[in-house]
C-alpha positions in Angstrom: 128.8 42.4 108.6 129.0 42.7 104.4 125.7 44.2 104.4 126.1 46.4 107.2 129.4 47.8 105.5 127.5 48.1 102.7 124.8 50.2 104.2 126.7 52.5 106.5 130.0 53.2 105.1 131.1 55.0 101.8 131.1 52.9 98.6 134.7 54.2 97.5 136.3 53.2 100.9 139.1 51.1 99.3 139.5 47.2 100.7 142.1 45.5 98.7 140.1 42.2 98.2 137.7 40.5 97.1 136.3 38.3 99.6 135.0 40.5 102.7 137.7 40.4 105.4 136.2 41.0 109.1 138.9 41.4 111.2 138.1 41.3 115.0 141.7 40.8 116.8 145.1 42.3 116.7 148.4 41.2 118.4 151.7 42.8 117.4 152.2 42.1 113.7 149.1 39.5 113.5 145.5 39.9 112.7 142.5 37.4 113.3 139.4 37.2 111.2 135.9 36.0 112.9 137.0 32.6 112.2 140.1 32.6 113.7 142.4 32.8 110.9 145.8 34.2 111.4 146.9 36.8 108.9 150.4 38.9 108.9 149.3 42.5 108.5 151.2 43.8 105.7 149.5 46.9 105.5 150.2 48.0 109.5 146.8 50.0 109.9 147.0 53.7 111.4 149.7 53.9 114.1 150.4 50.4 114.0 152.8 50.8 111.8 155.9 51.1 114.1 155.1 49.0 117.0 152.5 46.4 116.0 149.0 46.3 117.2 148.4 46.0 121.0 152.0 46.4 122.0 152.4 45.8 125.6 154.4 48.6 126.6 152.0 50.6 124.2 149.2 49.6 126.2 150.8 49.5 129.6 151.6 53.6 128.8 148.0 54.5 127.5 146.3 52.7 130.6 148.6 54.7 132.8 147.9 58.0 131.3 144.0 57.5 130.2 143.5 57.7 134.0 145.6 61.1 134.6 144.6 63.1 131.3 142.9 61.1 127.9 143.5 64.0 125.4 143.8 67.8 125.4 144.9 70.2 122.4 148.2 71.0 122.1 147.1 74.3 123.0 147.6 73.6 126.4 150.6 72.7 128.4 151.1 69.3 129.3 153.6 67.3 131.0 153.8 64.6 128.1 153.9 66.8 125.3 156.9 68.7 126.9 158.8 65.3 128.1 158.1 64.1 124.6 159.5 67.1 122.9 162.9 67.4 125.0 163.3 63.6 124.5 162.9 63.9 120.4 165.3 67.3 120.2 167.7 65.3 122.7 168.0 62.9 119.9 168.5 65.4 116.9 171.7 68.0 116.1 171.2 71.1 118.5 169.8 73.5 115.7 166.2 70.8 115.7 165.3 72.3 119.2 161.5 72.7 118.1 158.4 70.5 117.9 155.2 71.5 116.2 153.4 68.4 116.8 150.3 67.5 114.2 147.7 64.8 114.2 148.4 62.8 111.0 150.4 62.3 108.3 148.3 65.1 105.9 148.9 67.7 108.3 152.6 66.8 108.6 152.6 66.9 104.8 151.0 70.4 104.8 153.3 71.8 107.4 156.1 71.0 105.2 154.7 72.8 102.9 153.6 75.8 104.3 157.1 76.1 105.5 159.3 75.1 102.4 157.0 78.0 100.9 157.7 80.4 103.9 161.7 79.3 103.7 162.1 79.9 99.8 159.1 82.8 99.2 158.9 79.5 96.1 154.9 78.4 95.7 155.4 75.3 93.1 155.4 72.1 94.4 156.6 68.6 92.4 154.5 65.7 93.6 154.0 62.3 91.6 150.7 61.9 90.4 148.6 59.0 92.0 150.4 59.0 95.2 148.6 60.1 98.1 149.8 63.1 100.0 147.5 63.6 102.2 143.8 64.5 102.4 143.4 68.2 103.9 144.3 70.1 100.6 
């Protein structure tokens, strides 16, 4: 697998060790490597973070709705996006009443912005340096 990484994906791709790590499995807040060590993943991958990796209730919903509709822009009306959304304002004071859904954590970052700009007509922006704040700008 080392060599293949090596050959196909960027060299910069950061890995945090120095031994290869192949990871084949996942289960809630466990990893397994291809020799069947058991690791606690304190890193949480992408979307793991919250509920672990192969969550059953996770899974149980995406089976259910991979068969109905895999994935469509938001552009579009949905019944899941708009059950989502009344379930979130529901949760939040009465003023929140609006969802402008986004695909990562970048574009989340960038909406903030755009509309802390539009809010205060203010274009300067604090950030700390070496922290990542997303990868679209």
């Amino acid at each position: 697998m080392s060599q293949h990484w090596l050959n196909h994906l960027n060299p910069s791709t950061l890995t945090y060790y120095k031994q290869p790590l192949h990871i084949v499995r996942g289960k809630m807040q466990y990893l397994w490597d291809t020799k069947g060590n058991k690791y606690l993943d304190m890193i949480g991958g992408i979307v793991t973070v919250s509920v672990g990796h192969c969550h059953p209730k996770v899974n149980d919903s995406l089976k259910k709705q991979i068969d109905q509709l895999w994935h469509t822009s938001s552009i579009y009306q949905t019944d899941p996006i708009v059950e989502y959304a009344e379930t979130l304002t529901k949760k939040l004071p009465s003023h929140l009443n609006t969802c402008f859904f986004v695909n990562s954590g970048s574009e989340a970052n960038d909406l903030a912005l755009a509309l802390a700009r539009l809010h205060t007509n203010r274009f300067d922006v604090l950030s700390l340096r070496g922290a990542y704040h997303g990868g679209t700008q």
